[in-house]
Structures are given as structure tokens and as C-alpha cells.
C-alpha positions in Angstrom: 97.1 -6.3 1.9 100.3 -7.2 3.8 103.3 -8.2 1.4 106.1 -9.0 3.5 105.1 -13.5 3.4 105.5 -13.1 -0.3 108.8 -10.5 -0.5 110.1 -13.1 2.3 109.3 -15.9 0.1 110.9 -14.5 -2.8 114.0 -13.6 -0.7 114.2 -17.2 0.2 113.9 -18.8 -3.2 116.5 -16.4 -4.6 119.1 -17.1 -1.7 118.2 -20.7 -2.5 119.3 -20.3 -6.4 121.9 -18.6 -5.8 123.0 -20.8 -3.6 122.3 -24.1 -6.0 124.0 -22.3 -8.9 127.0 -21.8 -7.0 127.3 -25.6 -6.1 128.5 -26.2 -9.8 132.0 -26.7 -11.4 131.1 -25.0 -14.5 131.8 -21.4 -14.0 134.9 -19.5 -14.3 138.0 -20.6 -11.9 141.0 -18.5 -10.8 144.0 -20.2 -11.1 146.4 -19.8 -8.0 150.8 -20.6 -8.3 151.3 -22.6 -5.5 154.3 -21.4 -5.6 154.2 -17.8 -5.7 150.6 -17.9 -4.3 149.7 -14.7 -6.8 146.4 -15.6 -9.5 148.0 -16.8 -12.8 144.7 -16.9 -15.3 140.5 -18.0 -15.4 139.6 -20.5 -17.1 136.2 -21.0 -18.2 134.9 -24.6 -17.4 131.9 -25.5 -19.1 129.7 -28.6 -19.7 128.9 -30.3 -23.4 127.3 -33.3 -24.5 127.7 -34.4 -20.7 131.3 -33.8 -20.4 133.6 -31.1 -19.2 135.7 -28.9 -21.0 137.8 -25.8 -20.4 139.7 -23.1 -21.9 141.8 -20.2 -21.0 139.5 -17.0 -21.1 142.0 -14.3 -19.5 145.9 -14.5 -18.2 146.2 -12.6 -14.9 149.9 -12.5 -15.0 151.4 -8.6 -16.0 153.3 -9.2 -19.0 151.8 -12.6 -20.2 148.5 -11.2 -21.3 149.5 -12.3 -25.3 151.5 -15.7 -24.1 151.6 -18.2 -26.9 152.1 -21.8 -26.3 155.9 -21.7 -27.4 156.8 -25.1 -25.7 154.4 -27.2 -28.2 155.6 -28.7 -30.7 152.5 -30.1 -32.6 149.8 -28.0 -34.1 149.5 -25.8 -30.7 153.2 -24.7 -31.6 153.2 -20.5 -31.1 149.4 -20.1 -30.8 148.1 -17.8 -28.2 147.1 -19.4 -24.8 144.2 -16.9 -24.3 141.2 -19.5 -26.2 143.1 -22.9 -25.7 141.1 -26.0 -24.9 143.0 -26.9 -21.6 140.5 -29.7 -20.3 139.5 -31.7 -22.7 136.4 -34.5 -21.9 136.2 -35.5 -18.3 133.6 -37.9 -17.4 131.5 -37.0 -13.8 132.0 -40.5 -11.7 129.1 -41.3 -9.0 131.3 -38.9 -6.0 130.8 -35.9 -7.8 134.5 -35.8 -9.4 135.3 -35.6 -12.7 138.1 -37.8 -14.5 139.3 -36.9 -17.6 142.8 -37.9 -20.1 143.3 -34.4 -20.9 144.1 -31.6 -18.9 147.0 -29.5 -20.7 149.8 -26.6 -19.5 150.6 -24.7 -21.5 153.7 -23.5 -19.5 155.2 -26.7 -20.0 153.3 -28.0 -22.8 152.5 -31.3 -21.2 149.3 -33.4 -20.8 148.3 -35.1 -17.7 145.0 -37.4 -16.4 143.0 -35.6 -14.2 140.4 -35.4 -11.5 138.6 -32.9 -10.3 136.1 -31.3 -7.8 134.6 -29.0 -5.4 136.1 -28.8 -2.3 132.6 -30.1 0.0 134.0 -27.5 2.5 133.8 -24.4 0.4 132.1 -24.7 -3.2 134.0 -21.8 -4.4 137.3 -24.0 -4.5 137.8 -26.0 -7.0 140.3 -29.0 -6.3 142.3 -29.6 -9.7 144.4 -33.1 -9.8 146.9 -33.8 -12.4 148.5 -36.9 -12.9 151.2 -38.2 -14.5 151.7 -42.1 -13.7 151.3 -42.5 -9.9 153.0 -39.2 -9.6 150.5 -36.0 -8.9 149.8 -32.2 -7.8 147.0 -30.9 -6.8 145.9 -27.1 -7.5 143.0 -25.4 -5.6 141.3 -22.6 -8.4 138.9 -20.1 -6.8 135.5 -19.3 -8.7 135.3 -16.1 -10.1 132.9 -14.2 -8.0 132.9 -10.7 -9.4 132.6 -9.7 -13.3 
């Protein structure tokens, strides 16, 4: 019996997973300086209760592996940015972007709104707005493709 329709099949309905699963913004990111242009940390943005959330899972930056957040100055004062809720209950609107009152830096220990979402070009960018009144920047992360 010939088996090559049903390995092809399978093929297919993997490639098709893999490429579904990669259309999503919870995953791990890369955070880019647009400055420097060199990877600064991954952040792990994940869904709960409907909303998204993210934290800092790794700093990428030599010498800043053990930062702690010593610009706070409320209860966040000198705790370690590796593990800190850094997007904090954006809500997915009907264009695929998600709006939130909370996404935090740690460098600077300031809190803008936000919007975020996949760049419809390339799904492995992620398009990260912060605002702060009319005033914003806007980041592009890259999804962590290898482990």
C-alpha cells in the first residue's frame, strides 16, 4: 500500500499548524534598542482571563543580567527586572490590536498606554506602541524563534 497521500497530508497539516501557531502575539518577543539596534531582553507575553500580560523572562544585555528596577520608587523600588509584570491587561479591539493602560520600563521606571500588534507583513514582528498623551514611540520586538 502506497503511503506518500497520507505522509503528504500530514506534511501539510503540520506546515499549516505551525503556521497558525505562529500568527499569535503570545510567545516570547526580542526586544530591539532603536537606538543601538543590539537585542536588550524577551519578554514572555501571554494571555489570561482574555487579556494580555507580559513579563521580563531574560535580559540580553552583558552586564545587566541581575538589573533591579532602581528608578521605582513605589513597591517595585530595587527588585530584580528579570520576573516583572511589564504589560499589564490589554484588551484585543476588533483590528487585531491590543490596547492596554499599562505597559512599564523599567529603565526609566515610567508607565505608558499602549497598543500593540503583529506587523500583517511579517508575523514574527511584533509592533509595540507606547504612549504618553499624544506623544508616542513605537518598538518592533522580534519572536523568539529558537530555544
Amino acid at each position: 500500500m502506497n503511503n506518500t497521500p497520507k505522509l503528504l497530508l500530514l506534511f501539510c497539516l503540520l506546515c499549516m499548524y505551525n503556521t497558525a501557531s505562529s500568527q499569535t502575539v503570545f510567545d516570547q518577543w526580542k526586544t530591539i534598542d532603536d537606538r543601538t539596534g543590539k537585542p536588550k531582553g524577551v519578554i514572555n507575553i501571554y494571555e489570561k482571563d482574555g487579556l494580555m500580560y507580559g513579563y521580563v523572562e531574560k535580559i540580553l544585555e552583558p552586564g545587566k543580567e541581575n538589573s533591579l528596577c532602581t528608578k521605582c520608587d513605589d513597591e517595585l523600588k530595587d527588585t530584580p527586572v528579570v520576573g516583572m509584570e511589564i504589560i499589564t491587561g490589554a484588551k484585543k479591539n476588533d483590528d487585531d490590536e491590543w490596547k492596554g493602560q499599562r505597559l512599564f520600563d523599567p529603565e526609566q521606571a515610567m508607565t505608558f498606554r499602549c497598543k500593540i500588534w503583529l506587523n500583517p507583513d511579517n508575523p514574527n514582528e511584533l509592533k509595540v506602541r507606547g504612549y504618553l498623551a499624544f506623544i508616542y514611540r513605537t518598538q518592533t520586538w522580534l519572536r523568539v524563534l529558537e530555544n
